[in-house]
N, C-alpha and C positions, 0 to 999 in steps of 0.2 A: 504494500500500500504506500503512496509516493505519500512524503508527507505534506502538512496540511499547512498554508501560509495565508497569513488574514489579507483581506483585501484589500485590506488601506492600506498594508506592506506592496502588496505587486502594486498598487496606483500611485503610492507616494512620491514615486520619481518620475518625474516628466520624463527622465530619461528611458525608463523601461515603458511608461506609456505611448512615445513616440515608437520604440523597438516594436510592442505587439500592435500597434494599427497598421506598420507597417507588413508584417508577417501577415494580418490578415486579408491584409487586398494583396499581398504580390504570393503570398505563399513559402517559399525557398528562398532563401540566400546564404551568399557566403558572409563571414562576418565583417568584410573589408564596405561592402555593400551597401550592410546595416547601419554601418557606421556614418556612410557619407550621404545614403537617404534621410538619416533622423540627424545630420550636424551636429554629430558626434566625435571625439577622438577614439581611436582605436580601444585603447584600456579603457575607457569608459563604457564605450559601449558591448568588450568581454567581459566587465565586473556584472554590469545588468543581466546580461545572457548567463552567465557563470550560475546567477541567481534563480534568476527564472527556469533555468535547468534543473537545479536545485527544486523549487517546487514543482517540480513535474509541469512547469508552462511548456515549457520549450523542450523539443528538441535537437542534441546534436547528432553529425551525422559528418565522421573525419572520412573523405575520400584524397587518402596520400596526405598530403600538408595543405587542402583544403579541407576547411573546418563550415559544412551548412548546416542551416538553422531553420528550423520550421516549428509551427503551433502542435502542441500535441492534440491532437484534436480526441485521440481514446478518453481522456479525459474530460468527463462530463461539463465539470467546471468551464473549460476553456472554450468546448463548443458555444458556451451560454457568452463568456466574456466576448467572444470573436461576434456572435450575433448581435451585442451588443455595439461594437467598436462598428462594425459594419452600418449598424444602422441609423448610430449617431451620425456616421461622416458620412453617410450616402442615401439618407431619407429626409424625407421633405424637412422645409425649414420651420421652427415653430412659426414664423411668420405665414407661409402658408398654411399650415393647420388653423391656425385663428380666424384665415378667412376663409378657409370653408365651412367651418362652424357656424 
């Protein structure tokens, strides 16, 4: 059983927030990637992944001395975070929802 990390832990860092919306609209990357999509430095953004690995968010995946990174989606939690992150940044705006009401 991967262990359990509270949610304000995985959200408290913009830095790991930027990391998973980015995993979930592109899916896979290497960490050199992640880095420079979320305007991150390198070690900053292997300590966030290091973590998120750590609570079963993320997985890694070493092919030779490429290091990729993807959502663990088996775990329940993260399919619910990812539908989350997904529908914040890619569903209507509250401004639209107000005028349709």
């Amino acid at each position: 059983m991967p262990p359990r990390t509270s949610l304000a832990r995985v959200l408290s860092s913009s830095g790991r927030i930027k990391i998973l919306t980015v995993l979930s609209n592109v899916g896979e990357l290497h960490l050199s990637e992640i880095a420079r999509k979320t305007d991150q430095s390198y070690s900053a953004t292997d300590r966030h992944l290091q973590d998120l690995t750590e609570a079963s968010i993320v997985e890694e995946h070493d092919y030779g001395r490429v290091r990729m990174f993807r959502l663990n989606l088996e775990n329940p939690r993260v399919k619910i975070l990812r539908q989350l992150i997904l529908e914040w940044d890619n569903g209507p705006s509250p401004r639209a929802i107000e005028e349709q009401a």
